[in-house]
N, C-alpha and C positions, 0 to 999 in steps of 0.2 A: 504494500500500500504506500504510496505518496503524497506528499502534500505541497502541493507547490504554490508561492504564495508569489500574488503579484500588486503592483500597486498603479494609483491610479491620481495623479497630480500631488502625488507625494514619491519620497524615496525611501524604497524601505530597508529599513539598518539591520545590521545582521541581530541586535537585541531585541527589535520586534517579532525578527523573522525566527528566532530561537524562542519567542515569547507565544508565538502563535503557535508551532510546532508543540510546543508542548502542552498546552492548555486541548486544542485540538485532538492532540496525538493520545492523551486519556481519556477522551471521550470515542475514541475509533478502538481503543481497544476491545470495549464492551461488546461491538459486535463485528464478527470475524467473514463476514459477505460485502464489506467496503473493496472497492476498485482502486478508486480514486480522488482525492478531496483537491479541488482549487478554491483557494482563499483570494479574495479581491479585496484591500483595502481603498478606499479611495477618502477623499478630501474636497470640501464645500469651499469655496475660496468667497461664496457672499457671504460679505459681515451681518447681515441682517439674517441668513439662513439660521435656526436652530440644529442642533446636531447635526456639526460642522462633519463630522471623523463618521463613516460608515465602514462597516463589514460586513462583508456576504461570504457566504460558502456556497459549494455546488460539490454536492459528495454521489459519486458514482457506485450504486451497489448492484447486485445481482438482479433485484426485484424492481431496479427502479429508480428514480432521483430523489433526491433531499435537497432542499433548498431552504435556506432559511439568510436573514438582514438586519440587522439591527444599528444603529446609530446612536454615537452620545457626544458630550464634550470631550471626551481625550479618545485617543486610539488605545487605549488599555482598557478603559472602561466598555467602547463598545465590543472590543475581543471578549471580552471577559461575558458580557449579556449573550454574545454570538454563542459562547461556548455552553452556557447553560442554554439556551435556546436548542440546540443542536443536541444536548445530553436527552435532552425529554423527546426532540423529535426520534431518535435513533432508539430510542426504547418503548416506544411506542410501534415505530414499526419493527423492531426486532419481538414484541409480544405478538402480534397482529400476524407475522408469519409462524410464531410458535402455534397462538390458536387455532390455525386455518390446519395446520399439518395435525393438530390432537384433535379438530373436527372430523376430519377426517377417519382419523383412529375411535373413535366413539361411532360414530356410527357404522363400520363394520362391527364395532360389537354389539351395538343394539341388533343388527340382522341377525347376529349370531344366536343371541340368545333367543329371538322371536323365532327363529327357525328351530331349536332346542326344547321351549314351548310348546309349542306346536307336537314338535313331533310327541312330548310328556301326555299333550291332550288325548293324541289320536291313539296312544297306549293306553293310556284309563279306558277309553271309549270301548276298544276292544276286550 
């Protein structure tokens, strides 16, 4: 897995880029179907704009995209909201394919046992 981190009206120092990598890089551990993660920082240059400092992610998994944005006054602050933002997205859909694959698993067993039923009825009957 990679994280490749780029920026956007700003330069990014090798302390951010070590800052992101690892803030990031705890949060990809938890699930093991990531590709690929690009980080985009960028930079509001109107002085009137609020939440000057944004960061996005665009994380590449098996099942699909993650996206997530967040913005604040420093570029630590918004890394940091990206990062918990991106911890609940990623756990979210790492439960969401756990559920779908033990749905799965559950309802062969409900057949099973309706078919086991069954067959207990059709033996009393006789």
């Amino acid at each position: 897995m990679h994280i490749h981190v780029n920026g956007r009206n700003i330069e990014i120092t090798d302390a951010i880029k070590a800052y992101v990598k690892e803030k990031i890089g705890k949060v990809a551990t938890r699930y093991d179907q990531i590709q690929g993660i690009d980080v985009v920082l960028s930079v509001i240059k109107n002085p009137a704009a609020e939440g000057k400092h944004i960061a996005e992610i665009i994380c590449k998994t098996n099942s699909g995209i993650v996206r997530c944005e967040e913005a604040a006054e420093s570029m630590y602050a918004s890394i940091d909201l990206l990062a918990d933002k991106f911890a609940r997205q990623i756990t979210k859909l790492k439960d969401k394919n756990i559920s779908s694959d033990k749905a799965s698993i559950r309802t062969d067993l409900k057949e099973e046992t309706v078919e086991e039923e069954t067959e207990e009825i059709n033996a009393i009957e006789e």
